[in-house]
N, CA, C and O atoms as a GROMACS GRO file, in nm:
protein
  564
    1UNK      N    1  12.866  11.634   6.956
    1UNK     CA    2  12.987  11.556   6.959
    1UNK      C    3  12.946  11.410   6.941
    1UNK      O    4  12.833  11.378   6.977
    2UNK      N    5  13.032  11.313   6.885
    2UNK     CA    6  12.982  11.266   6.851
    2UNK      C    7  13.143  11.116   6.880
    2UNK      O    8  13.264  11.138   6.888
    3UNK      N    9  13.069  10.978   6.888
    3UNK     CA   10  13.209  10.916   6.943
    3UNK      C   11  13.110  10.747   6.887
    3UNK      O   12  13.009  10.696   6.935
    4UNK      N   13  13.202  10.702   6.764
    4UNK     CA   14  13.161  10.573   6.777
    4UNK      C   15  13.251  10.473   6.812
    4UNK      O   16  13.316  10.424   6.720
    5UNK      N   17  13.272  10.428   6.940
    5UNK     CA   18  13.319  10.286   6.972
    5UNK      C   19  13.479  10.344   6.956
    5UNK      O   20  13.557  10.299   6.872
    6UNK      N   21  13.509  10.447   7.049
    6UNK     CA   22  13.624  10.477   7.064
    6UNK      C   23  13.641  10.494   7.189
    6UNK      O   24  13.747  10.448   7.230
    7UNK      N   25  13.573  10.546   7.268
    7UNK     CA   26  13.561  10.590   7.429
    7UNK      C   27  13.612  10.449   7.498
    7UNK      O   28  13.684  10.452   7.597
    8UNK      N   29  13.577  10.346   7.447
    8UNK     CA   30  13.603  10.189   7.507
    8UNK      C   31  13.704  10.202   7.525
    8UNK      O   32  13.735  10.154   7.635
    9UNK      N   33  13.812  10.260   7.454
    9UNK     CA   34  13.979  10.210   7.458
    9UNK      C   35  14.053  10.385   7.561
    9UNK      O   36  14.172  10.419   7.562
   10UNK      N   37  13.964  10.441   7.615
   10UNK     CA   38  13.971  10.525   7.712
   10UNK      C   39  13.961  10.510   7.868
   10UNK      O   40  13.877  10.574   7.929
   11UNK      N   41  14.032  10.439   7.921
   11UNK     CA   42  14.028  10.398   8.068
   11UNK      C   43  13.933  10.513   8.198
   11UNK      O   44  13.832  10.488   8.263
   12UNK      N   45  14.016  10.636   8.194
   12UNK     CA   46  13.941  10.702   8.248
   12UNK      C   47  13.833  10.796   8.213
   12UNK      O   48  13.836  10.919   8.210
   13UNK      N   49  13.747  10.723   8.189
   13UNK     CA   50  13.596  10.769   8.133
   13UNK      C   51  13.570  10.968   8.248
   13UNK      O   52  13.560  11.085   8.213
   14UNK      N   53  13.571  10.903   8.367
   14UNK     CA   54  13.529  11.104   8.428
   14UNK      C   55  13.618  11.161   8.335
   14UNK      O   56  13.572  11.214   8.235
   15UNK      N   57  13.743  11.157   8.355
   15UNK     CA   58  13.810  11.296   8.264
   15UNK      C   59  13.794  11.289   8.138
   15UNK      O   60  13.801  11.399   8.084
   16UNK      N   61  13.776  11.198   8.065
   16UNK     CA   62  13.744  11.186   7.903
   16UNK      C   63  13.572  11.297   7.893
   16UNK      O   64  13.544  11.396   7.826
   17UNK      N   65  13.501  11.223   7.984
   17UNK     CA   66  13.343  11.310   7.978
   17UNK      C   67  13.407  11.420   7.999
   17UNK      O   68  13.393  11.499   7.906
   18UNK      N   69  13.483  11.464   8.099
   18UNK     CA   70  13.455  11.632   8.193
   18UNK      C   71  13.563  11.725   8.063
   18UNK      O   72  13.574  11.846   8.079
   19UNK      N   73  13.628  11.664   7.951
   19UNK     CA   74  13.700  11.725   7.900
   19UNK      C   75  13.582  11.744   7.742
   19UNK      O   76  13.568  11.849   7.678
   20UNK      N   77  13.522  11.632   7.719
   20UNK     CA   78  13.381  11.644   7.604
   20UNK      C   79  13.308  11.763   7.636
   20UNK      O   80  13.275  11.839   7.545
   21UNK      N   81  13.278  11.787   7.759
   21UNK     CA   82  13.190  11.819   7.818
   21UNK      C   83  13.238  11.998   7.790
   21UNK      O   84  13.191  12.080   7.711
   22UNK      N   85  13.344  12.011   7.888
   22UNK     CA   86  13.420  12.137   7.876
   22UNK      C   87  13.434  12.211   7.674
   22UNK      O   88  13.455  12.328   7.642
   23UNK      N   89  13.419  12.122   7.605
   23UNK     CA   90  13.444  12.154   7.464
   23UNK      C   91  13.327  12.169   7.375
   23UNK      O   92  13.338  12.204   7.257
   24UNK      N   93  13.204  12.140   7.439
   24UNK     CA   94  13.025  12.183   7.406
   24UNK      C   95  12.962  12.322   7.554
   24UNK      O   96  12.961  12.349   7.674
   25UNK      N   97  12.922  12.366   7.415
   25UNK     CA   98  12.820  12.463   7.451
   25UNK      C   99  12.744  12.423   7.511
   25UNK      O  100  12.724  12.304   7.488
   26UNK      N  101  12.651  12.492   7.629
   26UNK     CA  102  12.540  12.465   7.697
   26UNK      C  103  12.416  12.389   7.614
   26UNK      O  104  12.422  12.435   7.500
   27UNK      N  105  12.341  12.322   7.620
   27UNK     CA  106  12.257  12.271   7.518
   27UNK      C  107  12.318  12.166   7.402
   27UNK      O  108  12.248  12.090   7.334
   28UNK      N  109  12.430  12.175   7.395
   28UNK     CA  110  12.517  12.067   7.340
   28UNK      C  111  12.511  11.940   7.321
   28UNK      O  112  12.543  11.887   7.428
   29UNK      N  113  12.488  11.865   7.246
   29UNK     CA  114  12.455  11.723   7.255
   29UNK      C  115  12.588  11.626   7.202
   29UNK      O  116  12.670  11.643   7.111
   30UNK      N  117  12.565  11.494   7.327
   30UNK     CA  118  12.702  11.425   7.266
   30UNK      C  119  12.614  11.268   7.272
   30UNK      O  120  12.547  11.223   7.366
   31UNK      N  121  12.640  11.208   7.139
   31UNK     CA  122  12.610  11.097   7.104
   31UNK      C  123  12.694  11.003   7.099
   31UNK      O  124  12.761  11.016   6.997
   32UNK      N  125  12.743  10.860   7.197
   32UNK     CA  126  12.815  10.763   7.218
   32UNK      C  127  12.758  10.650   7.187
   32UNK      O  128  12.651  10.617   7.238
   33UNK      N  129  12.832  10.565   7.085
   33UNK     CA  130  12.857  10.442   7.086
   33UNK      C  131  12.927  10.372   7.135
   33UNK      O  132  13.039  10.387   7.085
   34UNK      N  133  12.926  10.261   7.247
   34UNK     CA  134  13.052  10.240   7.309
   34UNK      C  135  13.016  10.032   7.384
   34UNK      O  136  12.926   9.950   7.366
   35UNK      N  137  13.151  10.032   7.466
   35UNK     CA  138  13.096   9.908   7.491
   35UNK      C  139  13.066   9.943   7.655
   35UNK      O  140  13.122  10.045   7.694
   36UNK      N  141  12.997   9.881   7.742
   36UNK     CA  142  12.978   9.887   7.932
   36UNK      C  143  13.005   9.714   7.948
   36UNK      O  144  13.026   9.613   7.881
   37UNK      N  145  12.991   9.757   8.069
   37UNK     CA  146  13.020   9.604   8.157
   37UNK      C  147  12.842   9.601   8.205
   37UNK      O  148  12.772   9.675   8.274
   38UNK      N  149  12.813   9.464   8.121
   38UNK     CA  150  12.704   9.448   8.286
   38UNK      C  151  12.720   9.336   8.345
   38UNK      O  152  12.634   9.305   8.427
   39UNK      N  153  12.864   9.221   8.316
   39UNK     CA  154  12.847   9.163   8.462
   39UNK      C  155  12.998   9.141   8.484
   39UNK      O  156  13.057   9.184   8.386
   40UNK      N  157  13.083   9.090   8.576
   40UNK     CA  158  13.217   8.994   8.566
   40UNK      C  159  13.261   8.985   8.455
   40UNK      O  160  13.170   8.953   8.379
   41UNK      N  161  13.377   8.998   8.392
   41UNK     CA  162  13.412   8.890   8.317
   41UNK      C  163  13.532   8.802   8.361
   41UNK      O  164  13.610   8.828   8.452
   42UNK      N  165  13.533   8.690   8.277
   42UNK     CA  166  13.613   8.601   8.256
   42UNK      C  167  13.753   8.633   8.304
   42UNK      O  168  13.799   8.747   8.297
   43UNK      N  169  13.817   8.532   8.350
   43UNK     CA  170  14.037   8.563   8.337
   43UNK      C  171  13.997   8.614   8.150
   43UNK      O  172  13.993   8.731   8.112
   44UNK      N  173  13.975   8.503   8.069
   44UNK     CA  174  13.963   8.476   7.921
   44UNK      C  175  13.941   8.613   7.868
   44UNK      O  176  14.016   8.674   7.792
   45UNK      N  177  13.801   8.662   7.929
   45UNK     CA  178  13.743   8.802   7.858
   45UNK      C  179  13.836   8.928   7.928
   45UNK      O  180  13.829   9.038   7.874
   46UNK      N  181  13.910   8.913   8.030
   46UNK     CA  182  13.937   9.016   8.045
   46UNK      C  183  14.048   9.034   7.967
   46UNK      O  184  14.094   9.145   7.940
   47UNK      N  185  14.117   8.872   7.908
   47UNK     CA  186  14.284   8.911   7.826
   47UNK      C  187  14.213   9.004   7.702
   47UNK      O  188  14.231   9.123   7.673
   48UNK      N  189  14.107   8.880   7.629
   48UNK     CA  190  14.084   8.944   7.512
   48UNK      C  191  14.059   9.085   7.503
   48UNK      O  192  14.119   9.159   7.425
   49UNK      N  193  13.955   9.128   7.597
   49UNK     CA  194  13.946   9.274   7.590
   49UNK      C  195  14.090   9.338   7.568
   49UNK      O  196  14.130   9.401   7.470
   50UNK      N  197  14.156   9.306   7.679
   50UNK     CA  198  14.287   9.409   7.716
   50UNK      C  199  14.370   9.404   7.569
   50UNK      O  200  14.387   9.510   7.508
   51UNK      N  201  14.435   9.238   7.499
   51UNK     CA  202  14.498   9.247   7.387
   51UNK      C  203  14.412   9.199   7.267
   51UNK      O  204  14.473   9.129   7.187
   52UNK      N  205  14.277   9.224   7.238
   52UNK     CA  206  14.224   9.188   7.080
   52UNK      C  207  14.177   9.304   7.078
   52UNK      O  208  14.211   9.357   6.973
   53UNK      N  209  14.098   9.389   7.157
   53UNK     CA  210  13.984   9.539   7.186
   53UNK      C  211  14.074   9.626   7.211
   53UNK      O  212  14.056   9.739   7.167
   54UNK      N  213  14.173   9.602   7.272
   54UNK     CA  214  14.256   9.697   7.350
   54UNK      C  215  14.186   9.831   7.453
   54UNK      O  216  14.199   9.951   7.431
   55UNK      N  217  14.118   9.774   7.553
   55UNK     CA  218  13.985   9.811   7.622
   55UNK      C  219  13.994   9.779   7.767
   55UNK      O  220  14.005   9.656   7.763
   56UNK      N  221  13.997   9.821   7.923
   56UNK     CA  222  13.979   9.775   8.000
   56UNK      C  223  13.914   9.889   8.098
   56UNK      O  224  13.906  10.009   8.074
   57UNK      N  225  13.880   9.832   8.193
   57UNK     CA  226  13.841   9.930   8.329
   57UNK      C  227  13.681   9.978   8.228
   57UNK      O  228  13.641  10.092   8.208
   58UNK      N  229  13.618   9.848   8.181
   58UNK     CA  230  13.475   9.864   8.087
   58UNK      C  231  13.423   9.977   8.199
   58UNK      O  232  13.528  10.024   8.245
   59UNK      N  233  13.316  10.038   8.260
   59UNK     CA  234  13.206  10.055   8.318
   59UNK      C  235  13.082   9.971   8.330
   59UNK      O  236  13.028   9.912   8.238
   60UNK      N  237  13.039   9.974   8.474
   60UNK     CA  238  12.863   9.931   8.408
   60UNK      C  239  12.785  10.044   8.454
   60UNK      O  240  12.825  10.134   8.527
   61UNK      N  241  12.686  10.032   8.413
   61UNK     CA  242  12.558  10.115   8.346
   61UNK      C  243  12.534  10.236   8.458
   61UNK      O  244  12.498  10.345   8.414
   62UNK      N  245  12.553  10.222   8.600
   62UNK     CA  246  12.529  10.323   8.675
   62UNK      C  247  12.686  10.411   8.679
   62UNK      O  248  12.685  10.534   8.671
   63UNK      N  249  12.754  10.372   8.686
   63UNK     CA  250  12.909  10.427   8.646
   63UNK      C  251  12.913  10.493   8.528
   63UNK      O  252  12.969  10.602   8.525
   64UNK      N  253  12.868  10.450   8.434
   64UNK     CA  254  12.885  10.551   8.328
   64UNK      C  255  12.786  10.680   8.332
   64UNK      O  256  12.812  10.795   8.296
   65UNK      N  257  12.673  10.629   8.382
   65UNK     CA  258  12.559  10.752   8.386
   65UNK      C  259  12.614  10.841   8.483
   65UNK      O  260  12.617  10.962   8.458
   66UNK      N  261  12.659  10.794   8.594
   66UNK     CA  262  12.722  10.901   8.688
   66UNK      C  263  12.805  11.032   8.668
   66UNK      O  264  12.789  11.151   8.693
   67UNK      N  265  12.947  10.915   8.583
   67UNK     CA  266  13.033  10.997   8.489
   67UNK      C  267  12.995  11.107   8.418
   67UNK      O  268  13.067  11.206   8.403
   68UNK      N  269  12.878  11.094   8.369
   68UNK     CA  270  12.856  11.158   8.211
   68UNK      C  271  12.768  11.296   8.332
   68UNK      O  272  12.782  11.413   8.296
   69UNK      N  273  12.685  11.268   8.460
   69UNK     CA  274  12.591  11.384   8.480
   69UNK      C  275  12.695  11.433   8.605
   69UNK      O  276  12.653  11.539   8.652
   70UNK      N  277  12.827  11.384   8.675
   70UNK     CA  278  12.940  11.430   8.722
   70UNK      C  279  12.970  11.528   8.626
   70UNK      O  280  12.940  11.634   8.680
   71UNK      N  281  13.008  11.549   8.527
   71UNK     CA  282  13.068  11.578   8.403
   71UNK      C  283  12.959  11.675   8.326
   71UNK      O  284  12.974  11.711   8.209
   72UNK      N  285  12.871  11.704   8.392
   72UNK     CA  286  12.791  11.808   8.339
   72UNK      C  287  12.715  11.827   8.263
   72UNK      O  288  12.668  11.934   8.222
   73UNK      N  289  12.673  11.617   8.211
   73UNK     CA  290  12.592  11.611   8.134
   73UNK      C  291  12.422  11.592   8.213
   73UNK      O  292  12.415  11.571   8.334
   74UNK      N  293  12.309  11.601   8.136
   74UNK     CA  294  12.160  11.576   8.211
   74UNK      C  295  12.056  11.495   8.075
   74UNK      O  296  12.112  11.412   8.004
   75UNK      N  297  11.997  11.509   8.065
   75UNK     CA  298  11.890  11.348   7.959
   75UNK      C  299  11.960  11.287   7.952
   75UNK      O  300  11.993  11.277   7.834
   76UNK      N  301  12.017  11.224   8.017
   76UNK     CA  302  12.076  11.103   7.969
   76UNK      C  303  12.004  10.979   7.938
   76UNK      O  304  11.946  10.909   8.022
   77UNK      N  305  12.012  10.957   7.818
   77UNK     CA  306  11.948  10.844   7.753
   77UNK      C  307  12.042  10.729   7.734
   77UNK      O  308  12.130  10.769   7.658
   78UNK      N  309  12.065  10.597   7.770
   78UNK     CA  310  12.126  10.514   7.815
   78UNK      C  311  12.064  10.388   7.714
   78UNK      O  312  11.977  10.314   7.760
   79UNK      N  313  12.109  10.373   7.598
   79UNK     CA  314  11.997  10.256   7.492
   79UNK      C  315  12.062  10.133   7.501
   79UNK      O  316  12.174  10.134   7.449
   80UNK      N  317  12.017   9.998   7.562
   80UNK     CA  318  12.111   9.908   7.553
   80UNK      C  319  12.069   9.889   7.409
   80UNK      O  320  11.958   9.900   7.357
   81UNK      N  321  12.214   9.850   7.346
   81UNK     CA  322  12.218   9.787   7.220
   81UNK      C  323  12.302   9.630   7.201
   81UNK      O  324  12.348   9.586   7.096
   82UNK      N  325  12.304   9.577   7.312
   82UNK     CA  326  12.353   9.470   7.302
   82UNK      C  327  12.310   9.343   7.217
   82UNK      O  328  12.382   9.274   7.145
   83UNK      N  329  12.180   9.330   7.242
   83UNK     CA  330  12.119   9.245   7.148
   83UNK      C  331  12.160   9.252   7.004
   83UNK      O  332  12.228   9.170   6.942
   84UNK      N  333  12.112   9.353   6.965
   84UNK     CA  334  12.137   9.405   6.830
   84UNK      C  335  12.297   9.370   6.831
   84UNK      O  336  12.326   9.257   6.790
   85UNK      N  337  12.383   9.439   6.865
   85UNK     CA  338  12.564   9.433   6.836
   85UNK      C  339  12.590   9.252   6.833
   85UNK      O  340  12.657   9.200   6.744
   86UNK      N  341  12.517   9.163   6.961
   86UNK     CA  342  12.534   9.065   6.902
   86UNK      C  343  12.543   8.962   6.820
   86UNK      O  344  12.616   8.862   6.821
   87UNK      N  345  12.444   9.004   6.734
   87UNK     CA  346  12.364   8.960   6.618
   87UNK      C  347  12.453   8.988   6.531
   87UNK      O  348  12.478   8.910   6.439
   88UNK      N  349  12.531   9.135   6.550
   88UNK     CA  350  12.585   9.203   6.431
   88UNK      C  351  12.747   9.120   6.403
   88UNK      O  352  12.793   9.071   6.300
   89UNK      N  353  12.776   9.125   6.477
   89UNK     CA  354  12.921   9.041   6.516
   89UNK      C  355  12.933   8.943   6.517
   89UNK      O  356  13.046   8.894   6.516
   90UNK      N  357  12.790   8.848   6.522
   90UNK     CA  358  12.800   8.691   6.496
   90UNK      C  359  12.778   8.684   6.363
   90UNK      O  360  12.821   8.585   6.304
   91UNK      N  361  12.716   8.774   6.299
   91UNK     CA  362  12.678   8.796   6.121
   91UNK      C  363  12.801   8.832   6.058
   91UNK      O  364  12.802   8.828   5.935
   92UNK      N  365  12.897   8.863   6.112
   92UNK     CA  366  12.991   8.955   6.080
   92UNK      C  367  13.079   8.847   6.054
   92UNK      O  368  13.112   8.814   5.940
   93UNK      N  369  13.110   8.803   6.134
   93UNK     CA  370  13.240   8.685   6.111
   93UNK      C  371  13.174   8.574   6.045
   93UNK      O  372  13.253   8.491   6.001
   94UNK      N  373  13.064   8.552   6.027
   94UNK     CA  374  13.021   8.430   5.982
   94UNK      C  375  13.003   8.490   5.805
   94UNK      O  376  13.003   8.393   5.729
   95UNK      N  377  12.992   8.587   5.750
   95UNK     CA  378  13.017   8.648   5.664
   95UNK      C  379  13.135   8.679   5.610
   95UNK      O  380  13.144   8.692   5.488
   96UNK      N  381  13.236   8.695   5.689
   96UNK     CA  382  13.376   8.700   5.652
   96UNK      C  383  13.438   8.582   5.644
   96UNK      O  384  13.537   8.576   5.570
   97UNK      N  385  13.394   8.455   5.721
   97UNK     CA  386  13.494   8.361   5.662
   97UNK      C  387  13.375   8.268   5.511
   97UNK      O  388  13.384   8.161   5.451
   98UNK      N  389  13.300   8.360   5.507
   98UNK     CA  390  13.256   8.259   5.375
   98UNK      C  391  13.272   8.337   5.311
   98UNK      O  392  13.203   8.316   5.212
   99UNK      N  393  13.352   8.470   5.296
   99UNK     CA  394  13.401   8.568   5.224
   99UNK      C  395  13.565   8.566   5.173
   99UNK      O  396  13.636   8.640   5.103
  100UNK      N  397  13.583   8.444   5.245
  100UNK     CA  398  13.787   8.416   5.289
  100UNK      C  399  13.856   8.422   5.177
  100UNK      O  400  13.977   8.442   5.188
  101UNK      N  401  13.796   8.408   5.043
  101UNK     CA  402  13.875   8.363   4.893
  101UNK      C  403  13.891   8.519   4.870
  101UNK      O  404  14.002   8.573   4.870
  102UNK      N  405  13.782   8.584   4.852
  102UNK     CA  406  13.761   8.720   4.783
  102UNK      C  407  13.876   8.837   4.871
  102UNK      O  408  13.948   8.923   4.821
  103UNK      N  409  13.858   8.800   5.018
  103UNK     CA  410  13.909   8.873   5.098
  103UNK      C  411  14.043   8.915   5.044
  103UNK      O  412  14.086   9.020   4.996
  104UNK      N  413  14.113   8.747   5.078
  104UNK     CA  414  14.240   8.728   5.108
  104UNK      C  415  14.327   8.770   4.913
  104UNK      O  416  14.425   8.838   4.884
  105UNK      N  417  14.233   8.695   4.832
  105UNK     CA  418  14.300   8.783   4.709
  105UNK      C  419  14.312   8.936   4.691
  105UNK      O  420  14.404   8.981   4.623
  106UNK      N  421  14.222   9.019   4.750
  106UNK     CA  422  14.271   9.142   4.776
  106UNK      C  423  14.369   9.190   4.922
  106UNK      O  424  14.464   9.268   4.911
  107UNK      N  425  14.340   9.147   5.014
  107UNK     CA  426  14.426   9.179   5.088
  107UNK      C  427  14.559   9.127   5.147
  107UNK      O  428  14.652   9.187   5.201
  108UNK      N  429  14.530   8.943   5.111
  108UNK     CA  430  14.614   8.895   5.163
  108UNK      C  431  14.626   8.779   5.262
  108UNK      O  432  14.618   8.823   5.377
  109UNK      N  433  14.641   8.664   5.260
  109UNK     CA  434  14.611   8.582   5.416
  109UNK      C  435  14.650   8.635   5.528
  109UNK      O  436  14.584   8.604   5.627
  110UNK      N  437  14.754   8.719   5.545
  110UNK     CA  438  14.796   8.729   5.666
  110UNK      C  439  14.666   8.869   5.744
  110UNK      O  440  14.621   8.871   5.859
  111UNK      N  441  14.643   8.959   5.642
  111UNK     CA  442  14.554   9.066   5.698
  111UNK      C  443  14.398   8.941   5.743
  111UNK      O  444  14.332   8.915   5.844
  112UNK      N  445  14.401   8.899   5.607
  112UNK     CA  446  14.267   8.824   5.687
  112UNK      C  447  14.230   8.765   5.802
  112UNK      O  448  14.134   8.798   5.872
  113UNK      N  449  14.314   8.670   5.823
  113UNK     CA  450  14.343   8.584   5.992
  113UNK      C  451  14.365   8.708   6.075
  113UNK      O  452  14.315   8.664   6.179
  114UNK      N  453  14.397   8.811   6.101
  114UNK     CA  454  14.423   8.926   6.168
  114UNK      C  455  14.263   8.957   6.191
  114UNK      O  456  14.187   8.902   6.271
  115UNK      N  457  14.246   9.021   6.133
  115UNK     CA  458  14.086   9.061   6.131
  115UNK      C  459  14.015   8.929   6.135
  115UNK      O  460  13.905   8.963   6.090
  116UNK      N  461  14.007   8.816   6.157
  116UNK     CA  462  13.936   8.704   6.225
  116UNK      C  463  13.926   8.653   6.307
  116UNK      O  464  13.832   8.588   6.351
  117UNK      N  465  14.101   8.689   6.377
  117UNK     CA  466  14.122   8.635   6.485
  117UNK      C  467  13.983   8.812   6.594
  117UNK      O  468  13.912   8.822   6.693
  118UNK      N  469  14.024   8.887   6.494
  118UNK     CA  470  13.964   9.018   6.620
  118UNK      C  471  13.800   8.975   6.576
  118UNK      O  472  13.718   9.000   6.665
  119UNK      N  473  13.763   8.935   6.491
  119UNK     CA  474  13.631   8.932   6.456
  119UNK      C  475  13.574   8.844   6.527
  119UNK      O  476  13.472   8.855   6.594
  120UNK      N  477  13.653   8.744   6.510
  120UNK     CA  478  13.560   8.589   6.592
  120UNK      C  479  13.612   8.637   6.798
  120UNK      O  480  13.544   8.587   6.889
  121UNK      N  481  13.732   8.733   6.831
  121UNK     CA  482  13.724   8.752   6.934
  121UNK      C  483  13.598   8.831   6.969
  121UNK      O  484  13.543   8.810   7.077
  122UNK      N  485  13.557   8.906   6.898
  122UNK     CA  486  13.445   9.028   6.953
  122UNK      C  487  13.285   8.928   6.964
  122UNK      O  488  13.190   8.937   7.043
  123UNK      N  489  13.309   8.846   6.859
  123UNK     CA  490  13.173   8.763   6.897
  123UNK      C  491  13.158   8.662   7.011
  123UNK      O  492  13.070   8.638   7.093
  124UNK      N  493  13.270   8.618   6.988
  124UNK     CA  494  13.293   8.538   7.167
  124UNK      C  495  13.279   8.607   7.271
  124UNK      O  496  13.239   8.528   7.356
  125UNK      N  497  13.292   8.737   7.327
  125UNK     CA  498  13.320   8.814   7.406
  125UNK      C  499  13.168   8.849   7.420
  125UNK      O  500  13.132   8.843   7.537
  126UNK      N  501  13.075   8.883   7.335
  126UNK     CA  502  12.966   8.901   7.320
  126UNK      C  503  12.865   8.806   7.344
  126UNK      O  504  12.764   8.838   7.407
  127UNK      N  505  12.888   8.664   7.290
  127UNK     CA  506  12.808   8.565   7.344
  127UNK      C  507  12.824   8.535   7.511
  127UNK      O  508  12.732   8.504   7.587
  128UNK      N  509  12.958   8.552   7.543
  128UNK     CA  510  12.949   8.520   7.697
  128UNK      C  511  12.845   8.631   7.776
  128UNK      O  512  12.808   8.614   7.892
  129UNK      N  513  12.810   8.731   7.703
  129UNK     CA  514  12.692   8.818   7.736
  129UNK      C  515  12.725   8.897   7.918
  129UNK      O  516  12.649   8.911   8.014
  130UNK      N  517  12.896   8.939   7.897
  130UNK     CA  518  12.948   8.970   8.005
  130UNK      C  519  12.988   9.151   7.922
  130UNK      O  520  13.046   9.206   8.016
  131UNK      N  521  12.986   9.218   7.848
  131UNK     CA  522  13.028   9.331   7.794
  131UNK      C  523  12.901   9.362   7.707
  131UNK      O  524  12.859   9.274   7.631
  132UNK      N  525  12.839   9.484   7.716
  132UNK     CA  526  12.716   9.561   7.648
  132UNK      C  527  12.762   9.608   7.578
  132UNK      O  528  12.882   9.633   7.588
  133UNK      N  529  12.664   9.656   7.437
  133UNK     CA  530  12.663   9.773   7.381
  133UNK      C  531  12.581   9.852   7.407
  133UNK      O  532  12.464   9.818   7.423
  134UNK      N  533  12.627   9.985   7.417
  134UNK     CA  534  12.512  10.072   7.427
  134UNK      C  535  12.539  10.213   7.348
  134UNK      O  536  12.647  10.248   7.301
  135UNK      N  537  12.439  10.271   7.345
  135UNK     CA  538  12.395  10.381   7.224
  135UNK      C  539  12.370  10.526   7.380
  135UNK      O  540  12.263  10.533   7.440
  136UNK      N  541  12.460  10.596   7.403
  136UNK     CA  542  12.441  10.724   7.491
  136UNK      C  543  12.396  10.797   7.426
  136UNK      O  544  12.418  10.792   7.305
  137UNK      N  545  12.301  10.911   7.492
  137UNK     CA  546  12.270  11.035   7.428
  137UNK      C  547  12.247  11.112   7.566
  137UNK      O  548  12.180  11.072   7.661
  138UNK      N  549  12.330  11.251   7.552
  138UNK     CA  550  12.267  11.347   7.651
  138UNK      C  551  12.330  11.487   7.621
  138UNK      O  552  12.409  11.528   7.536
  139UNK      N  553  12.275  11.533   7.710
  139UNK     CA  554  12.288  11.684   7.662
  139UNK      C  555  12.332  11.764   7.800
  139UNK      O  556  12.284  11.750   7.912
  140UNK      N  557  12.480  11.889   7.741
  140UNK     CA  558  12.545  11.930   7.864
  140UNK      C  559  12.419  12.020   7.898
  140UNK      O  560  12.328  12.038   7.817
  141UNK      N  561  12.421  12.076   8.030
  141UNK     CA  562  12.389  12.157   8.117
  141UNK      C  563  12.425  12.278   8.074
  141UNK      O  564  12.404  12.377   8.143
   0.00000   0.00000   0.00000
């Protein structure tokens, strides 16, 4: 099974796992991309999450591992990828607005500023270095 950067916008992570979980075979492997909490955030980070990510009730790192071996998962391999995602998302928007002519003649100004306003939110959110990425891997029981 397999989940990139969708589980984030899933509040209750136990029943989301215990229902993954219930839908793999013994030996089963489920691979997550997703975002965790590892510290506080912001009044600021918590709007953006809630209305640019549409994302809240993040986890951090022992909460999610719990979830996932509650839920019937065991190797759990836990990869921070934050570093990396930051890099990727500050490349990302800084690529898209020197991309702004090409964009917007195919799609449009208004789609563009849409997707900038969420682009340049995800890199802000990321530099405050208050929301992880991480790369799950484990396998049900």
């Amino acid at each position: 099974m397999v989940s990139f950067l969708v589980f984030l916008h899933i509040p209750d992570k136990l029943s989301l796992l215990k229902n993954c979980a219930a839908m793999l075979k013994s030996g089963g492997s489920i691979f997550i991309e997703d975002y965790y909490c590892i510290s506080s955030f912001t009044e600021s980070e918590v709007k953006a999450l809630a209305e640019d990510v549409y994302c809240k009730d993040l986890p951090i790192k022992e909460e999610y591992i719990s979830a996932l071996k509650e839920s019937g998962f065991h190797n759990v391999q836990f990869i921070d990828k934050t570093r990396d995602w930051t890099d990727y998302v500050n490349e990302r928007v800084e690529a898209f607005i020197s991309n702004r002519h090409n964009y917007e003649k195919i799609h449009g100004q208004a789609t563009y500023l849409s997707l900038l306003h969420f682009y340049t939110s995800v890199s802000k959110l990321f530099k405050g270095q208050h929301p992880g990425g991480v790369r799950i891997i484990a396998e049900k029981v």
